[in-house]
C-alpha positions in Angstrom: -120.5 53.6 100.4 -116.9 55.1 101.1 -115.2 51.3 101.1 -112.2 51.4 98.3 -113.7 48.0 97.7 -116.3 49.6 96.0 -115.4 53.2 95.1 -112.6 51.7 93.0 -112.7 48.0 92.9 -116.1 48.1 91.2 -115.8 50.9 88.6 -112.0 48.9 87.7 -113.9 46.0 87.3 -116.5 47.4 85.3 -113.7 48.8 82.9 -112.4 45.8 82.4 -115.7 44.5 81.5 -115.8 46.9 79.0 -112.9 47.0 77.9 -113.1 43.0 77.1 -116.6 43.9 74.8 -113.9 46.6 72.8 -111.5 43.7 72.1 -114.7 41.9 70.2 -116.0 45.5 68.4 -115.3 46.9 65.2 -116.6 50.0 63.3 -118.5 47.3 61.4 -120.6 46.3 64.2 -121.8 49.9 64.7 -121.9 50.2 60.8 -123.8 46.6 60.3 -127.1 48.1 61.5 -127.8 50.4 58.5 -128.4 47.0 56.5 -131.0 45.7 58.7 -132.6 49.2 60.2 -135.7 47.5 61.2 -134.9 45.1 63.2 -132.7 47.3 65.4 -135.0 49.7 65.8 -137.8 47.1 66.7 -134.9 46.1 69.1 -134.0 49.4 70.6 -137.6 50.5 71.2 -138.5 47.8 73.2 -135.0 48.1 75.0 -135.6 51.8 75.6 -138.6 52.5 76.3 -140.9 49.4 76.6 -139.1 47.8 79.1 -138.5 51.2 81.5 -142.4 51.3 80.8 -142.8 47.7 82.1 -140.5 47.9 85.1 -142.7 51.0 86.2 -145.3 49.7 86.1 -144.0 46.3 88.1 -142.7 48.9 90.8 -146.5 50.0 91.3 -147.4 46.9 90.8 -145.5 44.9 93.5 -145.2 48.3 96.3 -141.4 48.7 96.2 -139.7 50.1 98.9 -138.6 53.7 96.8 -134.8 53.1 97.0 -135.3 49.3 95.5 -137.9 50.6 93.1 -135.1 53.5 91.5 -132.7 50.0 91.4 -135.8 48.9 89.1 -135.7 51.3 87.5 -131.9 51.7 86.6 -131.8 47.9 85.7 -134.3 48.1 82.9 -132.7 51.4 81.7 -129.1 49.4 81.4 -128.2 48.0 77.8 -127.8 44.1 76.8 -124.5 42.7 78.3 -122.3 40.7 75.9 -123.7 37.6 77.6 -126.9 38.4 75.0 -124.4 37.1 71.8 -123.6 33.8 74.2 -126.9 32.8 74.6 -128.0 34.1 71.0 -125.1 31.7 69.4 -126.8 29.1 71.9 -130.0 28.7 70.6 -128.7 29.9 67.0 -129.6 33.7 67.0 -128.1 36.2 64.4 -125.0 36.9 66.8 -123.9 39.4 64.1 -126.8 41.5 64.9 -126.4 41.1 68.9 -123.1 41.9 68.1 -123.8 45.2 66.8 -127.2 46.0 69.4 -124.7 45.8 71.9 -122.6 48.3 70.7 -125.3 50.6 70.1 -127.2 50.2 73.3 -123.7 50.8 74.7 -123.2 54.2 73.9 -127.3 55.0 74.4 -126.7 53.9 78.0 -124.6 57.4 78.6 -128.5 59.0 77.8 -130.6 56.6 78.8 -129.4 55.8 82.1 -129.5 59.0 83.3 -132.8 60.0 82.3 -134.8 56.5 83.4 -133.0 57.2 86.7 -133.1 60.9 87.3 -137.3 60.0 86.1 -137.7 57.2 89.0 -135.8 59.7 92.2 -137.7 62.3 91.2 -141.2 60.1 91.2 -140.2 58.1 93.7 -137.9 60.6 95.5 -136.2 58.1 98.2 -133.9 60.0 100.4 -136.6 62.9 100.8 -134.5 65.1 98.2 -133.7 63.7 95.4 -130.7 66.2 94.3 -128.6 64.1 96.9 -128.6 61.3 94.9 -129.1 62.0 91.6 -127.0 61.5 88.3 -126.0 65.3 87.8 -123.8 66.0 85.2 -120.7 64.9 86.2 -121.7 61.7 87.5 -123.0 61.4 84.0 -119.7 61.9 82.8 -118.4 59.2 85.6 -120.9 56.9 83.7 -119.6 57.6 80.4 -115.7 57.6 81.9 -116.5 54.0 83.0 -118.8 52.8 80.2 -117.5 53.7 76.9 -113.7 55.2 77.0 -112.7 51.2 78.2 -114.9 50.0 75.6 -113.0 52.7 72.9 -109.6 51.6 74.3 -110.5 48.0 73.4 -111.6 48.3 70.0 -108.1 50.5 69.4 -106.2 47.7 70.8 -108.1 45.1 68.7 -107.7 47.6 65.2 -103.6 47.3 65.9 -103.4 43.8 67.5 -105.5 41.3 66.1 -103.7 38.4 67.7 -103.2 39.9 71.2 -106.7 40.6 71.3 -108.0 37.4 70.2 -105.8 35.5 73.1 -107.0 38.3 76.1 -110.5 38.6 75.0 -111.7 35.4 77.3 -108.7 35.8 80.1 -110.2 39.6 80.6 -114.1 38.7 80.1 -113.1 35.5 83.3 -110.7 37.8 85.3 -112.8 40.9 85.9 -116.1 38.8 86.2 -114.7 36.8 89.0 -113.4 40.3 90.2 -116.8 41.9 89.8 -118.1 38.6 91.9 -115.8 39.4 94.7 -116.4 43.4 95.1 -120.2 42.8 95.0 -120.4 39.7 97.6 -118.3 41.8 100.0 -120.2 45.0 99.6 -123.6 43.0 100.2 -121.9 41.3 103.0 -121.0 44.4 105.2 -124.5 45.7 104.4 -126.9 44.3 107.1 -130.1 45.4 105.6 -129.2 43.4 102.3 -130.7 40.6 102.6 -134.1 41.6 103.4 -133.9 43.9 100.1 -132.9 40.7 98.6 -136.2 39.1 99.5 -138.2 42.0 98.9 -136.6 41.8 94.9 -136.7 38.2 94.4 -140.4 37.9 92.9 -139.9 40.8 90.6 -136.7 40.9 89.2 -138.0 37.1 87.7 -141.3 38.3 86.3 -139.4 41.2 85.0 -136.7 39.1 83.0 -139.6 36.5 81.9 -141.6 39.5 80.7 -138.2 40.7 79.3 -137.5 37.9 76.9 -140.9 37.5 75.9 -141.0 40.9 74.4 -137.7 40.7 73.0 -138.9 37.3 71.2 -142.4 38.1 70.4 -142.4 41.7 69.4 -140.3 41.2 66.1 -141.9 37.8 65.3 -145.5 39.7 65.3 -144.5 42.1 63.0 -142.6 39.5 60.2 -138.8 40.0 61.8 -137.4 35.9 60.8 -136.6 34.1 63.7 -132.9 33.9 64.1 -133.0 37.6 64.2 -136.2 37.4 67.2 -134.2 34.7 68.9 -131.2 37.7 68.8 -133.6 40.4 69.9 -134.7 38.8 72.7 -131.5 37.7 74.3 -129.9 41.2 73.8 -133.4 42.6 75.2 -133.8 39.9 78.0 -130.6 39.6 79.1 -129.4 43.3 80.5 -125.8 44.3 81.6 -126.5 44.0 85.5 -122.9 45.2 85.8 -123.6 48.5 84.9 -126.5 49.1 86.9 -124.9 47.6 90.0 -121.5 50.1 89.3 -124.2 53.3 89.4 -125.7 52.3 92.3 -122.9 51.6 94.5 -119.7 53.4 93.1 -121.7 56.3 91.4 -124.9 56.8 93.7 -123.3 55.2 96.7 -126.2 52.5 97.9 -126.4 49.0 98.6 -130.5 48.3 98.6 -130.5 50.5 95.3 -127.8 47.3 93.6 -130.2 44.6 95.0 -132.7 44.5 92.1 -129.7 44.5 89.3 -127.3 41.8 91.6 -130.8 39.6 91.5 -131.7 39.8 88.4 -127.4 38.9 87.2 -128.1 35.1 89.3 -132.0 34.6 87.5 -131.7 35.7 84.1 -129.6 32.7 82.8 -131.2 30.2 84.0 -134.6 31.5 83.0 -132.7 32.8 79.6 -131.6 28.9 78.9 -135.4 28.0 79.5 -136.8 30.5 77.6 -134.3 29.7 74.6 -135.0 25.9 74.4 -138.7 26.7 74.3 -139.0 28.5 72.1 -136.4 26.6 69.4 -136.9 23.0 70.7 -140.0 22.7 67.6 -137.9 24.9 64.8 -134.8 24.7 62.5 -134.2 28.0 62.0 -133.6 28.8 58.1 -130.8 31.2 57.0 -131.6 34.9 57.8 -132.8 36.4 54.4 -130.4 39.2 53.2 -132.3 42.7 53.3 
């Protein structure tokens, strides 16, 4: 995948992306989590290590192709996107603390990603060698140029410009999602072997985000976590950041088939996401989140 449509259309428009989450972060939302520890670490365990579990297991499960299965693999190793605090405020989640998840699983992305993904080429070990592909280190520090600095640059431009970024926060967040719409649509389109890959991911990347928000929800509520704060784990849990797994694939690891499972899963997860909310808050009022 040599295209510039990709090589740098994509990685700009993830930036942007990024850079439209720093214009809504503070210190306080990476600060905010040492006054309710447990939740975010119920949070983070199922988004770290549970779900990778779970998509592994899927992989086997369903007999993925082993370029589509590392695509798996790297979409349940990405963080929550910022479309988690949309949904959250919805079906009246504690944004504050999906706020402050994604900002944390932000930065554990530049880790996490790597490992889950180095993990599933070496298992699954597509291209017959799976040094070809893999995320050495400095396409580790590609995903860390295009993940966080934009994010930093944000959050600088929102601690000396309040106003300004206030009014570019939902210009930027429309603008490089229509951008990111365009790079992706043209990069499956001059792919010929996309759409059967999109076939072969259709039934799993659904049961995956089903399974997804159903951990997210039911995980803190079975051990005492209040509601508001279950409706916020699941959404940030549920709902990854497709955009960065699509960016590693195509722009950092250079293939098509290995975006199909995360482009999927970016068109399924909000419908299922609005199902799944009214469901489970169409019988409950949810009570003010008890201070800790």
């Amino acid at each position: 995948m040599n295209s510039p449509l990709v090589t740098v259309g994509l990685p700009l428009a993830l930036a942007v992306i990024m850079f439209g989450l720093g214009l809504s972060l503070t210190v306080a939302d990476f600060t905010r989590i040492a006054r309710t520890p447990r939740v975010v670490a119920i949070a983070l365990v199922c988004q770290v290590i549970v779900l990778p579990l779970i998509a592994f297991g899927l992989v086997l499960l369903f007999g993925l192709p082993p370029i589509l299965a590392v695509g798996m693999m790297l979409l349940a190793a990405s963080p929550g996107g910022t479309t988690a605090n949309l949904f959250s405020h919805l079906f009246r989640g504690d944004v504050a603390l999906n706020v402050s998840l994604t900002a944390v699983n932000s930065v554990l992305a530049v880790v996490t990603v790597p490992l889950v993904t180095n993990f599933a080429i070496d298992y699954f070990d597509p291209s017959g060698g799976a040094d070809a592909i893999g995320l050495q280190i400095g396409k580790v520090l590609q995903v860390f140029a295009i993940v966080l600095v934009p994010v930093a640059v944000g959050m600088l431009v929102r601690r000396f410009s309040l106003s300004f970024a206030t009014r570019m926060e939902r210009p930027v967040r429309i603008g490089s999602a229509v951008t990111l719409v365009l790079v992706i649509v043209g990069a499956i389109l001059s792919d010929s072997g996309a759409a059967d890959a999109l076939a072969d991911v259709g039934a799993i990347t659904l049961v995956f985000c089903l399974i997804s928000l159903t951990i997210g929800y039911a995980v803190p509520r079975l051990l005492g976590i209040h509601i508001r704060q279950a409706i916020a784990c699941s959404m940030e849990v549920g709902l990854h950041n497709s955009t960065i797994a699509i960016t590693i694939a195509l722009s950092v690891i250079g293939s098509i088939e290995m975006a199909m499972p995360a482009a999927v899963y970016g068109v399924v997860m909000f419908p299922l996401a609005a199902t799944f909310g009214w469901l489970i808050t169409r019988r409950r009022t949810p009570r003010t989140v008890p201070a800790e």
